[in-house]
KEVEXKE-975167 format. One line per 2 residues: number of its first residue (from 1); their letters; for each residue z, x, y of C-alpha. Coordinates in nm, 3 decimals, m for minus. Layout:
N
NUM) a) Z/X/Y  ...;
END
This chain:
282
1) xx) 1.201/1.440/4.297  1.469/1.204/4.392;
3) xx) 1.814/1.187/4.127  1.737/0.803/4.109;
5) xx) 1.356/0.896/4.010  1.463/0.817/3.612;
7) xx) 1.722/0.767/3.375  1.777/0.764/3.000;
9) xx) 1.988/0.516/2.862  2.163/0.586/2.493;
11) xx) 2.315/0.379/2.300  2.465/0.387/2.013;
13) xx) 2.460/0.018/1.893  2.137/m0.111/1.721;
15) xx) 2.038/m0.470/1.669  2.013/m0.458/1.285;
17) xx) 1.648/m0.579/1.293  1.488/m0.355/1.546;
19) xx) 1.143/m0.155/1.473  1.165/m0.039/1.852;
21) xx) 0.847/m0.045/1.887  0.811/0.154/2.248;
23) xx) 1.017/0.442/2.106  0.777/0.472/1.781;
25) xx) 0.479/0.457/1.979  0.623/0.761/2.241;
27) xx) 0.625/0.924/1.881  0.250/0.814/1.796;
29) xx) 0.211/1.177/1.804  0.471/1.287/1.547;
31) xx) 0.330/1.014/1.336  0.008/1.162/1.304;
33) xx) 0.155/1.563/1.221  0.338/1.390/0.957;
35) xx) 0.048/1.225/0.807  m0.184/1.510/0.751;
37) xx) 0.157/1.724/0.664  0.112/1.440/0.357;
39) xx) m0.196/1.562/0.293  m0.142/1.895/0.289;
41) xx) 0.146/1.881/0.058  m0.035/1.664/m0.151;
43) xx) m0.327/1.853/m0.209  m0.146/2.213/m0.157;
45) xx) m0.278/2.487/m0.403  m0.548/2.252/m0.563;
47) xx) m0.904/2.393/m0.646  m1.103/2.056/m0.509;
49) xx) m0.838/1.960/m0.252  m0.953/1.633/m0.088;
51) xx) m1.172/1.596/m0.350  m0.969/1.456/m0.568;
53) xx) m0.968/1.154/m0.330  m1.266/1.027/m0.491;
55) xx) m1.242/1.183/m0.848  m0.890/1.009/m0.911;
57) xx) m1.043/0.650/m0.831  m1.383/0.768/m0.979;
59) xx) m1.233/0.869/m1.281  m0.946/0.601/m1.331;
61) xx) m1.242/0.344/m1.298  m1.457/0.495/m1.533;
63) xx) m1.185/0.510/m1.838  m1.116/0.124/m1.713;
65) xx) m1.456/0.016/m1.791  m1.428/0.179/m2.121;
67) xx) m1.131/0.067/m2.211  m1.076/m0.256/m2.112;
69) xx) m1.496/m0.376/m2.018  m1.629/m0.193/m2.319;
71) xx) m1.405/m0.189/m2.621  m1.160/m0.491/m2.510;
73) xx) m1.459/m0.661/m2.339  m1.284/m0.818/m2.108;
75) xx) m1.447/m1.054/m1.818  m1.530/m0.907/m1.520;
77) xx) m1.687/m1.268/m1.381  m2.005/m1.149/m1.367;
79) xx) m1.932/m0.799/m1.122  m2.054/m0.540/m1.242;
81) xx) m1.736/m0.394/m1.461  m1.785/m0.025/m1.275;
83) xx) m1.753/m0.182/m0.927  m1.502/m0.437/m1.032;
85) xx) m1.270/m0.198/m1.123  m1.321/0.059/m0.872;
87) xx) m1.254/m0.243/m0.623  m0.916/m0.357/m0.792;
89) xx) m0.833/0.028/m0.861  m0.886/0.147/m0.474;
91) xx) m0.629/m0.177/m0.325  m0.414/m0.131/m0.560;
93) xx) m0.390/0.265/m0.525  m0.340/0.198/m0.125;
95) xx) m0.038/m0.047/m0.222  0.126/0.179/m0.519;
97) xx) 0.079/0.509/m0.297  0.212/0.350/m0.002;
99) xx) 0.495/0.200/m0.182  0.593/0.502/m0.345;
101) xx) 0.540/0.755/m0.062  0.766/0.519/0.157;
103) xx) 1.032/0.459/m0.122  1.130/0.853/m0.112;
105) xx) 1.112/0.921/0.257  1.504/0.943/0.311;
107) xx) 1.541/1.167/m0.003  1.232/1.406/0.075;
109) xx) 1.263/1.438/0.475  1.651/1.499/0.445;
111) xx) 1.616/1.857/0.569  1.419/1.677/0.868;
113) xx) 1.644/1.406/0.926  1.920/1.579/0.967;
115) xx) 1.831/1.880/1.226  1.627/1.655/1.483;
117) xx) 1.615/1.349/1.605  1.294/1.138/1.621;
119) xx) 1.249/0.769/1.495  1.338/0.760/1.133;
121) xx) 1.061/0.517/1.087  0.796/0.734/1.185;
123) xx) 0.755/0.892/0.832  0.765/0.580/0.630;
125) xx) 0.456/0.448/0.885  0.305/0.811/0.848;
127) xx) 0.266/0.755/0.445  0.118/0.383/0.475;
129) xx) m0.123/0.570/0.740  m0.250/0.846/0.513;
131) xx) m0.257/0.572/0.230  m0.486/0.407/0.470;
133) xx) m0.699/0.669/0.551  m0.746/0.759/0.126;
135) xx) m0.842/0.386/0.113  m1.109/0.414/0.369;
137) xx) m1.235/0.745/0.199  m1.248/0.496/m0.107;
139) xx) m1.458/0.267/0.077  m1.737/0.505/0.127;
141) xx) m1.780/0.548/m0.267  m1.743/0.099/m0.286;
143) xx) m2.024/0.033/0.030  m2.228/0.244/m0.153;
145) xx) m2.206/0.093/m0.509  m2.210/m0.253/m0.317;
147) xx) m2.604/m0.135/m0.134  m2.705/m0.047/m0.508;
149) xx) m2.597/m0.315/m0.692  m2.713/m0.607/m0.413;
151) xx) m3.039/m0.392/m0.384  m3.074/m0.474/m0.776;
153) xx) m2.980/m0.793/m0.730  m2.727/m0.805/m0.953;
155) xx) m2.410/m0.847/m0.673  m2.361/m1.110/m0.373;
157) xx) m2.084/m1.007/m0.147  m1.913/m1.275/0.098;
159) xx) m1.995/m1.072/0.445  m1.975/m1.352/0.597;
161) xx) m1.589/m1.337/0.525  m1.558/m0.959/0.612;
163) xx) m1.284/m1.028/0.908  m1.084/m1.168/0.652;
165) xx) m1.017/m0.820/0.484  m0.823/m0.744/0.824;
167) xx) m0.482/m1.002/0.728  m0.561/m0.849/0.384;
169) xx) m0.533/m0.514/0.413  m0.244/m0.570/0.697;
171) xx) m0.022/m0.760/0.453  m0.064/m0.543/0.174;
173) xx) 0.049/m0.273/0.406  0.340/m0.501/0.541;
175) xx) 0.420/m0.542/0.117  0.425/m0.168/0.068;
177) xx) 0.594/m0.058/0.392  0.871/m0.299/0.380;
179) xx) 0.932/m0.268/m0.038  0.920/0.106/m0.037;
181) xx) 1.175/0.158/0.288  1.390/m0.122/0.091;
183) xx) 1.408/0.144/m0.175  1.435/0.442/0.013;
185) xx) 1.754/0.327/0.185  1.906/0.201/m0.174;
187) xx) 1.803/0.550/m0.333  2.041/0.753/m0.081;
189) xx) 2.326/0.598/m0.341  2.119/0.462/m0.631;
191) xx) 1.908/0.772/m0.758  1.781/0.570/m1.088;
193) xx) 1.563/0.341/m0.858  1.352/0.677/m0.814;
195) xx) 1.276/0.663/m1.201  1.218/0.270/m1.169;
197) xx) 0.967/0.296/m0.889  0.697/0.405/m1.105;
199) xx) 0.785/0.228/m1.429  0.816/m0.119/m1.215;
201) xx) 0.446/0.022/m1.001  0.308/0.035/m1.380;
203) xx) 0.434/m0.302/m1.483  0.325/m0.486/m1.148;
205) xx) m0.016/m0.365/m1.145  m0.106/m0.505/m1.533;
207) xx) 0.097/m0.811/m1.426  m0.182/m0.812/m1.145;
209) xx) m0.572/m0.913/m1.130  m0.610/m0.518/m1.091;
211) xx) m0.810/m0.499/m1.454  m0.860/m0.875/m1.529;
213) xx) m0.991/m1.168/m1.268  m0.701/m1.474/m1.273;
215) xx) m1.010/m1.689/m1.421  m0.909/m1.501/m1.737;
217) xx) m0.581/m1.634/m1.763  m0.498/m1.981/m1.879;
219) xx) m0.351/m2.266/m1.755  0.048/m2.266/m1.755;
221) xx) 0.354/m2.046/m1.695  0.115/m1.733/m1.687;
223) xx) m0.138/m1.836/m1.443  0.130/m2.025/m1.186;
225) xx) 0.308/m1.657/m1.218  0.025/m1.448/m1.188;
227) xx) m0.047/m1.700/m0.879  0.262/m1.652/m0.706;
229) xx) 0.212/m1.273/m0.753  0.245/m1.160/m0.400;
231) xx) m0.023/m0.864/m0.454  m0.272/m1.163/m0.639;
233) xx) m0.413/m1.310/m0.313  m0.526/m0.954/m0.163;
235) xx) m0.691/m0.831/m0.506  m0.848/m1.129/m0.538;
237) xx) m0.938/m1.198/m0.155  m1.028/m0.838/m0.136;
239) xx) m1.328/m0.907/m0.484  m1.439/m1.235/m0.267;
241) xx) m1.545/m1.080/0.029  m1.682/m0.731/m0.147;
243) xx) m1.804/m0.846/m0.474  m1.877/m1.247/m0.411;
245) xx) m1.634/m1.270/m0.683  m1.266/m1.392/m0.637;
247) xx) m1.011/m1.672/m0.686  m0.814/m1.759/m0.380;
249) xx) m0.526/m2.057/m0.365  m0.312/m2.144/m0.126;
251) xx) m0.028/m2.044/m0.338  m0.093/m1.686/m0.358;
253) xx) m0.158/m1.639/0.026  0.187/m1.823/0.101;
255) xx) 0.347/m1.578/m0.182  0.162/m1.255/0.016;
257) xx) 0.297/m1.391/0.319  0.676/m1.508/0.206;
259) xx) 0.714/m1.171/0.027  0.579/m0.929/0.289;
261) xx) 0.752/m1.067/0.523  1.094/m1.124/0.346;
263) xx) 1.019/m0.760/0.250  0.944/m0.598/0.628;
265) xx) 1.257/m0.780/0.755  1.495/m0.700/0.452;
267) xx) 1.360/m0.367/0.448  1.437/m0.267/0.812;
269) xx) 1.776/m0.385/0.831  1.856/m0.200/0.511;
271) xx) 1.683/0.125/0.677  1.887/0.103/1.014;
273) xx) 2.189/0.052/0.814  2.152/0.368/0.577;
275) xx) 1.994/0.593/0.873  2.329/0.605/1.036;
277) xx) 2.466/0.734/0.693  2.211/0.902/0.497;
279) xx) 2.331/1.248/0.540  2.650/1.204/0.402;
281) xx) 2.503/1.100/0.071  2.224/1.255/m0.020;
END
């Protein structure tokens, strides 16, 4: 093999918004160890392992339809309350596990960071992919309560409209990934975002059509808010094409849209800047 056969360039200058796209796919196999490392670390020393999965939706849906279908009777537009909630609950756990995953990735890969190299963005992409892969596990459970309740009659899903969960599920991913590495790279100086990550994940998800349908909300301040909720058009786009049940305005999708990709921008910048740092900090 000839001397002039290949070279490797480094540099040490980065262009501040710069996913590097060839380098993280070279690493597509990193990527996947790291996501089922998630899962096993997740689900490390736990009778039912996987399992839990489907009994953290199953069960989180179950004490929803209770609590907020049976006692506060709230309206469900006509889904069945089970489904509906098991539907709002499985998007919303893809977003707020993604999110948080990402948000700690500097913080709980330090001892990784700092004796190898690899693309730092490879872990944050790693936790939106297991994230993924729960959701789809979720789906299973959803298809299934979707053949029962159309068989009875009592559901009429948009399939017609099923690409359209493709740009949903995509910019809910976008939201999460670039939000979470926004506070991962703040977190290597500002350890009380850690404690706001889950308080603010709490807050955002009642101040979202997770456990309520927007029809349920009023004209006004409230509704234009809950409207330019950038996690409102996926919910809600996500019930239309599933359930046959959803409310979808233009200024939701240009909120998803603005946000996510305010958020994947902003977020990457602030990533390559505190990459070159990290260690010092933490």
């Amino acid at each position: 093999m000839s001397e002039d056969s290949y070279h490797i360039y480094v540099d040490a200058k980065k262009q501040p918004f710069s996913m590097n796209l060839r380098e993280i796919w070279a690493y597509r196999d990193l990527i996947w160890l790291f996501t089922k490392r998630t899962f096993k670390l997740i689900y490390k020393q736990t009778v039912l392992g996987p399992l839990w999965i489907i009994l953290s939706p199953l069960f989180t849906s179950i004490v929803y339809t209770v609590i907020f279908g049976k006692i506060a009777e709230l309206s469900t537009d006509g889904i069945p309350q089970f489904l509906f909630y098991m539907t709002g609950n499985a998007l919303w756990s893809f977003f707020g596990g993604s999110l948080s995953q990402t948000s700690v990735a500097f913080i709980s890969n330090a001892h990784v960071y700092s004796k190898v190299y690899f693309p730092r963005l490879t872990i944050p992409i790693s936790n939106v992919i297991s994230s993924a892969i729960q959701l789809l596990i979720h789906m299973v459970l959803i298809v299934c309560l979707i053949v029962f309740y159309t068989a009875k009659g009592m559901l009429h899903p948009n399939l017609a409209y099923l690409p359209a969960l493709i740009p949903v599920l995509l910019f809910t991913a976008v939201l999460s990934f670039g939000i979470g590495t926004m506070v991962s790279s703040l977190t290597t100086k500002y350890r009380d975002l850690n404690f706001l990550v889950g308080f603010g994940l709490r807050l955002w998800m009642y101040a979202s059509p997770v456990i309520y349908p927007v029809t349920q909300v009023g004209n006004g301040v409230l509704r234009n808010a809950l409207l330019w909720n950038p996690m409102t058009a996926p919910m809600e786009m996500f019930r239309f094409v599933l359930l046959g049940a959803g409310t979808v305005r233009w200024q939701s999708v240009l909120s998803t849209v603005l946000f996510a990709s305010a958020a994947l921008v902003l977020g990457i910048m602030l990533f390559r800047r505190a990459e070159k740092t990290f260690v010092d900090t933490i």
